[in-house]
N, C-alpha and C positions, 0 to 999 in steps of 0.2 A: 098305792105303790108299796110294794116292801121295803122292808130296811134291810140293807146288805147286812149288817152285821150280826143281825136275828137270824139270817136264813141259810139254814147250817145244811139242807139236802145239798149234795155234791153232784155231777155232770155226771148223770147215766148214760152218755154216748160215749163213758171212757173205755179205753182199752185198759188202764189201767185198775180202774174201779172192776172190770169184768172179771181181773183174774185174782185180785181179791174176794169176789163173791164166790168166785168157784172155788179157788182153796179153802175157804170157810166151808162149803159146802161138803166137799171133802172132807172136814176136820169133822161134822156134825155125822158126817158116817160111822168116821172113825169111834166117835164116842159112842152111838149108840149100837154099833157091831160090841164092845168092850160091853158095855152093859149089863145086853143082854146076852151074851155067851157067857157058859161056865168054863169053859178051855178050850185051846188053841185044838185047830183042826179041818179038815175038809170041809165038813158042815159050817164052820164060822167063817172060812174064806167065802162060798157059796152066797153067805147072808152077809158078807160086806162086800160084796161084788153087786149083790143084789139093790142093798142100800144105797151102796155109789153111784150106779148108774139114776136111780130114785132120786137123790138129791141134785144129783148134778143136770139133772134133766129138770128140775122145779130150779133151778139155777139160770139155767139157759133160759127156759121160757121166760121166767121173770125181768129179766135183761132185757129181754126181746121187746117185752111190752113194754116195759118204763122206758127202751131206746126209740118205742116210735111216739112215745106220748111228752117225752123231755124236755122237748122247746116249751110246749102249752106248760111242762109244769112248771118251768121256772118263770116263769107270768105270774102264778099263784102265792099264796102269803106261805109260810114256813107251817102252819097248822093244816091247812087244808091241801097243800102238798105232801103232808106225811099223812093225809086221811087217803089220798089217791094211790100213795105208793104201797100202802096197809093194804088195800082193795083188790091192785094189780097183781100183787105178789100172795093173795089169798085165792085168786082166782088163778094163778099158776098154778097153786100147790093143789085144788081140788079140779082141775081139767086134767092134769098130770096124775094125781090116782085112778081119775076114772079111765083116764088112759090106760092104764096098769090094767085094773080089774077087765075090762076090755079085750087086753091082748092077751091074758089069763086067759081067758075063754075064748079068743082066738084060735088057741096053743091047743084047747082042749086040758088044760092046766086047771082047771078046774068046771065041772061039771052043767054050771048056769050062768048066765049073764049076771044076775043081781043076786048072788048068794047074801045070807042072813045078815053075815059080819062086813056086808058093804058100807051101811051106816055108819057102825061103828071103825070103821076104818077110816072111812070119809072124816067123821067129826074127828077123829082121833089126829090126822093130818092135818083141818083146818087148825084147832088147837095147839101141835105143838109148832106149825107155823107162825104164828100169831105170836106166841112167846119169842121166834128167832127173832120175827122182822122189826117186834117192839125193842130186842134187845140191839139191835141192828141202828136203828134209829134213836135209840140213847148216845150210843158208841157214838154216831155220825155230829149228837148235837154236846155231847163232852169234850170231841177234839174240833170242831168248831170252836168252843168258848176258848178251849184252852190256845186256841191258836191266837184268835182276838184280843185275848188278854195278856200272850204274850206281846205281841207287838203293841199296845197299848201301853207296854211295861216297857219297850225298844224305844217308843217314841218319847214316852215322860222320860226315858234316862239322855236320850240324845239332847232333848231340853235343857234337862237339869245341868247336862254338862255344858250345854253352852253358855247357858243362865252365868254361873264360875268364871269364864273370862269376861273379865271386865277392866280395862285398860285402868294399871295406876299413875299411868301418868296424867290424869282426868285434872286434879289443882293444878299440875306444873302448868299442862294445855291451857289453863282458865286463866293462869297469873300470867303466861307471854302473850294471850289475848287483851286480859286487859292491858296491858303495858303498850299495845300497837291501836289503843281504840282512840290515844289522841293524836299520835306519832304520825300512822299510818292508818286511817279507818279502812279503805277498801280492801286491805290484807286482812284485819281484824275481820271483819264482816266476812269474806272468802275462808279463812279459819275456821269460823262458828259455824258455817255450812260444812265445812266436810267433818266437823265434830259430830254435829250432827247426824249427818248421813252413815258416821260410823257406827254412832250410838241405835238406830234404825237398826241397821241390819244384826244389832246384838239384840234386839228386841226380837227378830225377825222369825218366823216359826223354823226350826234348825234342823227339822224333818227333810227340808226342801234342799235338793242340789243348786247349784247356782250357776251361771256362764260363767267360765272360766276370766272371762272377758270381765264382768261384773266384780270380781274378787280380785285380780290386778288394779281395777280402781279405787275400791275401797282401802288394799292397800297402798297406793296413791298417796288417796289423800288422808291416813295414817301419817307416812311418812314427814309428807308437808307438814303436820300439826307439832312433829317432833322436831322437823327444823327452825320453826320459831325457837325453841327452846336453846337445841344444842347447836344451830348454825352451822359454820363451817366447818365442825369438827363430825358429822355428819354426810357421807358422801355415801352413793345410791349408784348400783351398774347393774341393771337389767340386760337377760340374755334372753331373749324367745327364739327358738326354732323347730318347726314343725310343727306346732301346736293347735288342731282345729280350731276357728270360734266359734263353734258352736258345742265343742267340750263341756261338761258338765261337771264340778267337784263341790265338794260337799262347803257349805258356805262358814268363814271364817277359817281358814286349814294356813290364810297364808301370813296373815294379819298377827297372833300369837307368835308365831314364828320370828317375826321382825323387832315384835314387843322383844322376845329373851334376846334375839341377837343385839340390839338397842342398851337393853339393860344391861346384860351379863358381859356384852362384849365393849361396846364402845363409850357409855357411860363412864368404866373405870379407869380408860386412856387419856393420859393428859390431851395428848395428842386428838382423840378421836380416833377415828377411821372408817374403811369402807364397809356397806353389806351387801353383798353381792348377790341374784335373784336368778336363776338359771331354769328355766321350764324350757323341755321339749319333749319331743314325742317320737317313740321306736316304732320299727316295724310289729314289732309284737302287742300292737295296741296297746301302748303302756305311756301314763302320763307321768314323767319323771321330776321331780321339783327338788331342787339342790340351793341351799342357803346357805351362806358363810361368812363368820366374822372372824375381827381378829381376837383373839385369846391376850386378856389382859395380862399385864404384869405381877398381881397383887390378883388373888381371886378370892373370893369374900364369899365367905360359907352358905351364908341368907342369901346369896342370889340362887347359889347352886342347889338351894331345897326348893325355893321359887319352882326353878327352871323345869325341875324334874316333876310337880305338878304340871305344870301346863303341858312339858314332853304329852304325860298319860292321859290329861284330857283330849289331847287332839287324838293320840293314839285309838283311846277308847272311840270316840265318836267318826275315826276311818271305819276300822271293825263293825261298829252297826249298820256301816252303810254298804261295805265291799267283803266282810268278812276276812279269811283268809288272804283275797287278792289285793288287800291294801298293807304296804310295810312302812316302817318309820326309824332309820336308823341313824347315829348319831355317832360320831367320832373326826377325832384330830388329825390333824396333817401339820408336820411342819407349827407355824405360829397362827393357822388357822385353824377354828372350830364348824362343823360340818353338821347340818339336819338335811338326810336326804329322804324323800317319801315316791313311792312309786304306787300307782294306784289304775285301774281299768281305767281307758278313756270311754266313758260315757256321752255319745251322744244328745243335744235336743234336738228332735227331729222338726221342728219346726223355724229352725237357722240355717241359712246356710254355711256350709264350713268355707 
């Protein structure tokens, strides 16, 4: 079996691939009309009319045969498919001279069927064929690699960035645990599992979307882990509306989110207060997500460089996944602070919504 990421020949049933070969074919006119002419004139238009129709005709046939043999070659290993595609597109270019010389003598365009310089015409065509379709076939396996290793380079950074958040409230979590392990052991023990479970999905490969359904719980039992600590000064108002379940959003997007509003917002109130969780979904296929805390009295510079890391991690790792169509913006109202993110709702098409 091959390995997908070796095997850089692209889909010769494309419409798209077709009129890249032809404008290339085109361009190989154009160079060699330039070439071989000394100046512009009747006689040079003549001989890149002539050319063009020549290339663009070893263009089409070649198409033709790599579009009926396509399925079988993508069966083949990436070596032995670029020996058949070498073959087919060699065998265009010398049926397609003899065609020429052919209709030459059809014309009366020239005087015998197999004049002298047929050979050398012939060889002359399979050779500078040979050169296009080998350079053809670099081109196809350079931007190959360079695709794969782009996203190679997409997926270690969406890693790397997730790898970065890692919950510091990890001591406080472990010291209101222990303090409930002789109090209350079935809460201790119900804490250590969704510590756990949270620590999973930071482990978790960050490449992958997640149910949206899946990420409400993990922030869950987030939450819980931080009410042992802060109690009742700690208060939690979930709003869903419209939301498929079977939505799809990049995993950890809401979890960070709760951490800075926790820290930055409620942390520094004597008082505490609430964080409010608003997810719903527009006509315009848009999954909307709105967080809000209150805005401390006293705001402490080390939260606020904190915060603006983690903004950019989440930010960044939208970007790798929706590019453009994912936004993250962040401002005040009144004595409350605002993270709103809007992002395509993605589908899993094996849930129902």
């Amino acid at each position: 079996m091959k390995d997908s990421t070796s095997y850089f020949l692209p889909d010769f049933g494309s419409l798209a691939l077709a009129a890249k070969v032809l404008v290339m074919a085109e361009a190989i006119a154009v160079i060699f009309t330039i070439a071989s002419s000394d100046s512009l004139g009747p006689a040079t238009l003549r001989h890149f009319l002539f050319l063009s129709a020549y290339t663009l005709t070893v263009a089409l046939v070649s198409l033709i045969l790599l579009r009926v043999v396509n399925r079988g070659l993508r069966q083949l290993s990436a070596v032995v498919g670029s020996l058949v595609v070498v073959a087919l597109m060699l065998v265009a270019v010398a049926a397609v001279t003899e065609g020429l010389i052919s209709g030459l003598y059809a014309l009366h365009m020239i005087p015998v069927r197999s004049p002298g310089w047929r050979l050398a015409m012939l060889l002359h065509s399979v050779l500078i064929g040979t050169v296009v379709v080998l350079l053809g076939l670099r081109y196809l396996f350079v931007s190959h690699k360079a695709q794969i290793d782009a996203k190679l380079e997409q997926e270690a950074r969406i890693q790397a960035l997730q790898s970065r958040i890692r919950p510091h409230f990890l001591f406080n979590s472990m010291n209101s645990i222990a303090s409930l392990t002789r109090s209350d052991p079935p809460r201790a023990e119900a804490a250590l599992q969704d510590l756990a479970d949270l620590f999973r999905v930071l482990l978790a490969d960050a490449r992958k979307l997640v149910p949206i359904t899946a990420e409400q719980e993990i922030s869950r039992q987030y939450l819980e882990i931080e009410k042992l600590r802060l109690g009742d000064r700690l208060q939690v108002h979930w709003t869903v509306s419209n939301v498929p379940r079977n939505a799809l959003i990049p995993t950890l997007t809401l979890q960070p989110l709760l951490e800075n509003a926790i820290y930055h917002g409620i942390e520094p109130r004597f008082g505490g207060g609430t964080v409010k969780i608003e997810l719903w979904g527009d006509h315009s296929e848009t999954l909307n997500v709105l967080i809000s805390n209150p805005i401390p009295e006293v705001r402490k510079h080390a939260h606020g460089r904190g915060n603006k890391i983690a903004m950019e991690n989440i930010r960044q790792r939208l970007a790798s996944h929706f590019l453009d169509a994912a936004t993250l913006q962040t401002f005040e109202e009144g004595d409350q602070y605002h993270v709103k993110i809007r992002m395509p709702i993605v589908r899993n098409q094996g849930m129902d919504s």
